[in-house]
N, C-alpha and C positions, 0 to 999 in steps of 0.2 A: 520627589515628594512635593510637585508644585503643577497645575495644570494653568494651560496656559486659558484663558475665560475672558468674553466677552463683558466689558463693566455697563451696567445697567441702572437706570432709574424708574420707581414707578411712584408719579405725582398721587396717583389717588391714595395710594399705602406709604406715602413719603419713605419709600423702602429701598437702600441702595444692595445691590446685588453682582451677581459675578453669573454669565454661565457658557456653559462648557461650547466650543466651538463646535460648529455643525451645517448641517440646514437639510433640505427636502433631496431624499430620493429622485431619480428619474426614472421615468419606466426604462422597466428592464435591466436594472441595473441592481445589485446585489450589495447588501449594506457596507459591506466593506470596501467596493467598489464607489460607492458612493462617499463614505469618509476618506477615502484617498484624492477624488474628483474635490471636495469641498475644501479641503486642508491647502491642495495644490494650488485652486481658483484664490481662496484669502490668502493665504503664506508665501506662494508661488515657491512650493518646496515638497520634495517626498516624504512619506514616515516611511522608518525603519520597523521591523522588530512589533507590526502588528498585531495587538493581540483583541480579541472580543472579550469583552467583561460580563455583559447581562444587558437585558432589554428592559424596563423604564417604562411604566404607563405612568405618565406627568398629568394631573388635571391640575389649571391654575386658573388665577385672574390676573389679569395683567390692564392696568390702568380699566381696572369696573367692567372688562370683557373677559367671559371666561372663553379657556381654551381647553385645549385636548389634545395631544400627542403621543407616538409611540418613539420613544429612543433607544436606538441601536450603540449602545455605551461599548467604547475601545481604549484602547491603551497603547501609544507607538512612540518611539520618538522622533524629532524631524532632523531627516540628513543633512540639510543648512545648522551647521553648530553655532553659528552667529547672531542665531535669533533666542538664542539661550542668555543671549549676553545683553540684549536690550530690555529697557522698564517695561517699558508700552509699545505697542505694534497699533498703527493706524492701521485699518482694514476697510477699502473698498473693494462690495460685491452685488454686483448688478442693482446698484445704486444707492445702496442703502449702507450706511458707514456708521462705523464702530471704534472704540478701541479696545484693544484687547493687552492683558498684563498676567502678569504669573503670579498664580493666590498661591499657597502655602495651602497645601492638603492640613495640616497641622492649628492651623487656625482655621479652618472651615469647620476641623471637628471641637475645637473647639467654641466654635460658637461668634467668632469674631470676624470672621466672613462666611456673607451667604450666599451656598454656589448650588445655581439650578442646572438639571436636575436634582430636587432631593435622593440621597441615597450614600450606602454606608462607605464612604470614600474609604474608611480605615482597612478595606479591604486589597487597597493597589498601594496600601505606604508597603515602598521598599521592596515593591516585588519585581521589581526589573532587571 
């Protein structure tokens, strides 16, 4: 009941955020291939137990620029169990650095953390 998310700031909405790890396809490469590629490069670890959830048309603004993207939303867990046990995970990926920490699905839907993509989390509590 906790996805592990990328912690984010946005100065112009003074809005602190959470969002789901990921990043760009490569050609050729099939989305779940590609969430296995992204997960492996930041975590340097496999998912287990991969499953597709639903695909996520996201339109936002992020710092006064709006955006647009398609998400390919999954559900796995990762076969390193050790990273289940740390608060925060520092994450460099092709140079751009993050930290990433485990929100509580249970407090997103509550209201108490906000994890992008918007979308009805209450749907993977406890389906594993």
């Amino acid at each position: 009941n906790r996805v592990l998310a990328g912690h984010g700031h946005d100065d112009m909405k003074n809005e602190d955020f959470y969002r789901v790890l990921g990043g760009n396809m490569e050609f050729g490469e099939t989305s779940k291939e590609g969430v296995r590629r992204e997960i492996r490069e930041e975590l340097n670890t496999e998912i287990e137990g991969l499953k597709f959830l639903d695909v996520v048309e996201n339109t936002f603004v992020y710092k006064g620029k709006p955006g647009h993207e398609i998400i390919f939303l999954f559900q796995g867990a990762l076969a390193d169990k050790e990273i289940y046990k740390q608060a925060k995970i520092h994450i460099i990926d092709e140079g751009y650095e993050f930290d990433a920490e485990w929100v509580s699905l249970k407090d997103v839907l509550a209201g108490t953390a906000r994890l992008y993509p918007e979308y009805d989390y209450s749907k993977v509590l406890n389906k594993r």
